[in-house]
C-alpha positions in Angstrom: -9.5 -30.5 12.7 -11.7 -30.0 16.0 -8.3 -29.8 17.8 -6.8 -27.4 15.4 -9.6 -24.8 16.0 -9.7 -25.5 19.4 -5.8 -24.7 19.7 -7.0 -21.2 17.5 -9.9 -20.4 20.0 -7.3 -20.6 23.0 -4.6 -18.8 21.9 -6.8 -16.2 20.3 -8.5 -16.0 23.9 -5.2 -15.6 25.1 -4.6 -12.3 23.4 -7.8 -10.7 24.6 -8.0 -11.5 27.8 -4.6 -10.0 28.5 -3.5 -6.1 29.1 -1.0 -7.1 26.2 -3.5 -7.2 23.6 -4.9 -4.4 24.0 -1.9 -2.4 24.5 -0.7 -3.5 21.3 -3.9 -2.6 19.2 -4.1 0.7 20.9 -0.2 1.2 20.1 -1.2 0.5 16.3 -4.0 2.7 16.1 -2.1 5.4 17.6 0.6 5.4 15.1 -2.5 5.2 12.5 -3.9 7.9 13.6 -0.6 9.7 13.5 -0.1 8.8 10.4 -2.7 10.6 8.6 -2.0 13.5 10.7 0.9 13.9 8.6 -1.3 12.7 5.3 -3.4 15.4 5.9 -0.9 17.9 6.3 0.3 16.4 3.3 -2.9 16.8 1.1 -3.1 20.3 2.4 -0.4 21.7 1.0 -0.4 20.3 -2.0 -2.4 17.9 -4.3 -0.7 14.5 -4.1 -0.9 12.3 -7.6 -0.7 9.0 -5.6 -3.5 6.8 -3.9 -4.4 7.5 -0.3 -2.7 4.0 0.4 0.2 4.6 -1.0 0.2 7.7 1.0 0.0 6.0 4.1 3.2 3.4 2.7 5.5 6.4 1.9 5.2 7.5 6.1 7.9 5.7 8.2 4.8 4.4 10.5 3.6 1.9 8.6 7.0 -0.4 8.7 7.5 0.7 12.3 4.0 -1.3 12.7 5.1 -4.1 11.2 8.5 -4.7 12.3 7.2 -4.1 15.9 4.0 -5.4 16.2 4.4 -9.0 14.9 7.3 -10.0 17.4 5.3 -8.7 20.3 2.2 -10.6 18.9 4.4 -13.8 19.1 6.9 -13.7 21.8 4.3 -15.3 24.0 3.3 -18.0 21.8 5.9 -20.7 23.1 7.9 -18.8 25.8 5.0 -18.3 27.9 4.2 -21.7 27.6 7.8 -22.8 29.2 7.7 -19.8 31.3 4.3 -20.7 33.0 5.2 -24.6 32.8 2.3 -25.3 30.9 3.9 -26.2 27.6 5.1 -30.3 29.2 1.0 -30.1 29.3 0.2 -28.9 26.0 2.7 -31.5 24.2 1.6 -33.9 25.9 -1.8 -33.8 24.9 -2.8 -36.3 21.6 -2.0 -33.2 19.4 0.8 -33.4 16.7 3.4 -30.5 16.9 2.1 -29.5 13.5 -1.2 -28.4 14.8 0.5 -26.8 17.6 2.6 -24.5 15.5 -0.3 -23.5 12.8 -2.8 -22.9 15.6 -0.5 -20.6 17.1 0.2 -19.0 13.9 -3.6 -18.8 12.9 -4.3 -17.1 16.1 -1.5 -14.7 15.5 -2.7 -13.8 12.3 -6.2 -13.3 12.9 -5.0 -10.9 15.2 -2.5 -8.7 13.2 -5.5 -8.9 11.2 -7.5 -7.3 13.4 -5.0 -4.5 14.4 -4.9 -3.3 11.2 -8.7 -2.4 10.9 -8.5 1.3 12.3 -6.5 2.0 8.7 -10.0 1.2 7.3 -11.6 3.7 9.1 -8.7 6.5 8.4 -8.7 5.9 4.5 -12.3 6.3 4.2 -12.5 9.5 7.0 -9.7 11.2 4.7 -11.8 10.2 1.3 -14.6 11.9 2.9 -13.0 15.4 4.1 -11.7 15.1 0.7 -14.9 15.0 -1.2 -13.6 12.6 -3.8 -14.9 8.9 -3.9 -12.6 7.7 -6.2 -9.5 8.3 -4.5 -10.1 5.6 -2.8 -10.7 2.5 -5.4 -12.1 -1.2 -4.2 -9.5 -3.3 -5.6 -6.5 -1.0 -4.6 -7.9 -1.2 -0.5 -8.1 -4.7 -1.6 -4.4 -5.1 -2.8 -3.6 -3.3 0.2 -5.0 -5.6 2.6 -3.8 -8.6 0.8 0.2 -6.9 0.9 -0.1 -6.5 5.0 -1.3 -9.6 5.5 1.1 -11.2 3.6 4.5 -9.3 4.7 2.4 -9.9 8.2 2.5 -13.9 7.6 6.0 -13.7 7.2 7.2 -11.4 10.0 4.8 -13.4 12.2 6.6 -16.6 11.3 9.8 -15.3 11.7 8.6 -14.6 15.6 7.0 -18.4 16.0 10.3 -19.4 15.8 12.0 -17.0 18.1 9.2 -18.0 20.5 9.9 -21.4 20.0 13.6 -20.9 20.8 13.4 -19.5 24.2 11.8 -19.5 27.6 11.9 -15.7 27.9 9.4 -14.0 26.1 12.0 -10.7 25.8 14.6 -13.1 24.2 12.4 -14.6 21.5 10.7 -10.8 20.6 14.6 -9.6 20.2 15.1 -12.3 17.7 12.0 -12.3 15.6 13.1 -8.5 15.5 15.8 -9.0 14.7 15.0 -12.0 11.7 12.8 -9.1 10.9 15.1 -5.9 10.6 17.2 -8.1 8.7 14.4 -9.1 5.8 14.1 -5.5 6.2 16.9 -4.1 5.5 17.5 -6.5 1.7 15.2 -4.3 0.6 17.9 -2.1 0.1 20.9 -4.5 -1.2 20.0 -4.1 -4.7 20.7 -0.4 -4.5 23.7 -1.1 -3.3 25.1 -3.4 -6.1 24.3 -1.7 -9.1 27.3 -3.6 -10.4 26.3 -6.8 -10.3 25.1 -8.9 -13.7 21.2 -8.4 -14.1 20.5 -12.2 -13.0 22.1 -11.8 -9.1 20.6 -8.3 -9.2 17.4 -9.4 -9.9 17.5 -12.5 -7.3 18.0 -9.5 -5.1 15.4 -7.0 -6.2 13.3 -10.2 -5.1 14.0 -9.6 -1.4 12.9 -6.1 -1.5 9.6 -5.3 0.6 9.5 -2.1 -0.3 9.1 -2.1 -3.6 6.7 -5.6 -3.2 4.7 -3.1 -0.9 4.6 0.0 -3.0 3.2 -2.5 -5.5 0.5 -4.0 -3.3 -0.4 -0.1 -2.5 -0.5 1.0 -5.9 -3.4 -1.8 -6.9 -0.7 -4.0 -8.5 -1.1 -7.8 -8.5 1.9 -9.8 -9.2 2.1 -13.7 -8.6 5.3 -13.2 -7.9 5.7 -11.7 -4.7 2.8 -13.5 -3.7 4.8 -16.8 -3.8 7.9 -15.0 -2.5 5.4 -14.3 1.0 4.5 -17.5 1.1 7.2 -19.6 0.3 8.7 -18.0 3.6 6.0 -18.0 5.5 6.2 -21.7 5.1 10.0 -22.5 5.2 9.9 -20.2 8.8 6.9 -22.2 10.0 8.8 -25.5 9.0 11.9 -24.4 11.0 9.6 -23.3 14.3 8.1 -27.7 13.8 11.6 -28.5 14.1 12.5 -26.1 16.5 9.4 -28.2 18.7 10.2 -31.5 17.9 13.8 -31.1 18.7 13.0 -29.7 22.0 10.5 -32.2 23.0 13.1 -34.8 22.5 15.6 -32.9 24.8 
């Protein structure tokens, strides 16, 4: 376990002390901020009969956060290693390659985390120009939080492995992108096949983020998509182990 957090402290160094970091939480906040520019031209014009996190889900800024941010966040997590020449190092260290990958992964996570606190600071500046302290609820911010990290977890896994296939950091943020864009775009199969018998139509309604998101926004808690997030999260992670072991055998 010491080596496991050991692994988190270094990569989560990493982030910080490089310009890349920093771009990318300053890139986030900025399309934040943009965000409820348009919110608030929004709620200006006319009353809204939606949460203020919903709000924020309905503008194209928040996937365009997600879809980008997490492949940048990860393209370094293996391919600089290879790049740099320090990854023969790091292997060969008494570490297993399971600690490897989920250090990497905790790192990454803790900070997507952490680039999605300026939204904190935005819902609670547009509940206060608003002058109505329920419009922005406890257990909705919650449900919020808990939908972002979870879509996060996946997206972020999906660009562990991409790292983990590739020396070039460029290469492996074009496929987690890509991996990405493609979970992305199921969302919209089912709307597509209205044909199809309920079961298959339901198997796809499954794959749909947006809908799993609007949910999460809304305040609504379903076990369902929890386990969906997860079950991913884990069978990308298990594919980036083998991606490592196959590699160190090469």
């Amino acid at each position: 376990m010491q080596i496991y957090w050991t692994l988190v402290r270094r990569e989560l160094g990493g982030y910080f002390n490089s310009l890349l970091g920093y771009v990318i939480i300053a890139s986030a906040a900025f399309l934040m901020g943009l965000s409820f520019v348009v919110l608030l031209g929004n709620l200006r014009s006319e009353p809204m009969p939606v949460t203020l996190t919903e709000l924020f889900f309905m503008t194209p800024f928040f996937w365009m956060i997600v879809l980008l941010a997490a492949p940048v966040i990860t393209m370094r997590s293996f391919a600089m290693e290879r790049f740099s020449g320090t990854y023969e190092t790091l292997m060969t260290t008494p570490v297993r390659d399971v600690q490897v990958v989920m250090a990497k992964f905790t790192a990454a996570l803790v900070f997507y985390i952490i680039l999605w606190l300026p939204l904190l600071a935005c819902l609670f500046i547009v509940r206060h120009y608003t002058d109505q302290q329920g419009a922005l609820d406890a257990g909705v911010l919650g449900s919020t939080y808990l939908g972002i990290i979870l879509i996060g977890s996946v997206f972020l896994a999906m660009g562990c492995l991409g790292s983990a296939l590739t020396r070039s950091q460029t290469v492996a943020a074009m496929i987690g992108l890509g991996l990405g864009t493609a979970l992305f775009m199921a969302s919209f199969m089912t709307d597509q096949f209205q044909a199809l018998a309920p079961v298959p139509r339901e198997l796809l309604a499954g794959f749909s983020l947006v809908d799993q998101m609007r949910d999460f926004t809304r305040g609504v808690l379903d076990t369902r998509p929890v386990v969906f997030h997860l079950s991913l999260t884990f069978i990308f992670l298990f594919f980036t182990v083998r991606a490592i072991e196959s590699r160190r055998w090469k």
